[in-house]
Structure formats: C-alpha cells, structure tokens
C-alpha positions as CSV (number, residue, x, y, z in Angstrom):
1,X,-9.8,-30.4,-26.7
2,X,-8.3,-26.7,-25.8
3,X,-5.2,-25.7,-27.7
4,X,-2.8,-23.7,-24.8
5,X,-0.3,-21.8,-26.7
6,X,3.0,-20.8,-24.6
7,X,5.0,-18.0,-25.7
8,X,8.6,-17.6,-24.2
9,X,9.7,-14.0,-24.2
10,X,13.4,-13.1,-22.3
11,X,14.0,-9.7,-21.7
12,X,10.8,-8.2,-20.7
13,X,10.3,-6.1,-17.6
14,X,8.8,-7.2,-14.9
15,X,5.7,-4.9,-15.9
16,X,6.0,-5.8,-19.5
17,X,5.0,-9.4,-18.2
18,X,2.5,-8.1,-15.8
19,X,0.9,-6.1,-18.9
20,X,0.8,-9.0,-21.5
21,X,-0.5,-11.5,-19.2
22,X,-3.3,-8.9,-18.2
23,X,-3.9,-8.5,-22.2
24,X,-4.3,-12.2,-22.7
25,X,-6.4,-12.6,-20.1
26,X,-8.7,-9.5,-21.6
27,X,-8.6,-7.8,-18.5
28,X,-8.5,-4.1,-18.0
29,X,-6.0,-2.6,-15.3
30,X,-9.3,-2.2,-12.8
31,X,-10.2,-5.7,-13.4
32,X,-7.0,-7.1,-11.4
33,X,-7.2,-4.7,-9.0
34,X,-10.3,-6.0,-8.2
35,X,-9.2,-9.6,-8.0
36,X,-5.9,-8.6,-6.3
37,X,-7.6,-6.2,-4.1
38,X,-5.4,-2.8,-4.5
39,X,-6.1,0.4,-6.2
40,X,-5.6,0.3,-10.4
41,X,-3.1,2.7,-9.7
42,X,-1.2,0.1,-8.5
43,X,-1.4,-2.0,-11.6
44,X,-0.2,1.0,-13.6
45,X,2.6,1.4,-11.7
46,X,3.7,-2.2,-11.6
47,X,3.2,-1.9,-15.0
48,X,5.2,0.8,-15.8
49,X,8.1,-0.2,-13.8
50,X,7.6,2.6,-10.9
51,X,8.0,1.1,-6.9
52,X,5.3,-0.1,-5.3
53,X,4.4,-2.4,-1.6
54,X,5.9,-5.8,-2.1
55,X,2.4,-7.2,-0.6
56,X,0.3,-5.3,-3.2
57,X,3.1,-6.3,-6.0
58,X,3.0,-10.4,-4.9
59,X,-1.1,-9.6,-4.9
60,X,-0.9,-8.9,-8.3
61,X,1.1,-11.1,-9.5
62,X,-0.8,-13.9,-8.1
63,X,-4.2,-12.7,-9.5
64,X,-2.3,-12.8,-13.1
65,X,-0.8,-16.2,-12.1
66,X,2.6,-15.2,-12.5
67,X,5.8,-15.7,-10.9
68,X,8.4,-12.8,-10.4
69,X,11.5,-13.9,-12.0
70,X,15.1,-12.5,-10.0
C-alpha cells in the first residue's frame, strides 16, 4: 500500500507552489514545459512571480496538477 503524504502550506506565492510541486514531482523546469507545452522560460517566470499568458499559466498549472488559489 502507498503512503501519500499532504503537506498544507498558507502563505506561499503562487510560484512558491508551482516550484514545490515541480520539486516533488522530480521534475526540472524543461520537464513541465514539455508536458504543458510552453517554453521553460515560462516556468521560471511563473515561478518567480513575474506576468505571464493566462493560457500558458492554466497549462502549467494543470501539468503540475494544481489549482490556482484567489
């Protein structure tokens, strides 16, 4: 039987998130790029907190499985 740990965090950033669940997964920024299908520069800038295309944002947030929170 697999063990799922969840881990609640409040206050991150939106790219916080987006960089932990990348982590976890033992991805590397070009990794979901591929799956989300935009450029890692992208990633790093969702990750970072800088503006980017809501499409290419919702792409990676799906390929991480996450949510964005308001």
């Amino acid at each position: 039987m697999d063990t799922v740990a969840v881990i609640v965090l409040d206050g991150l950033t939106l790219g916080k998130r987006v960089r932990l669940a990348r982590i976890a997964e033992g991805w590397r920024q070009i990794d979901v790029a591929s799956r989300a299908m935009v450029s890692p520069g992208d990633v790093s800038n969702v990750e970072q907190d800088r503006p980017v295309h809501p499409w290419k944002l919702r792409r990676i947030l799906e390929a991480l499985g996450l949510e964005r929170r308001p």
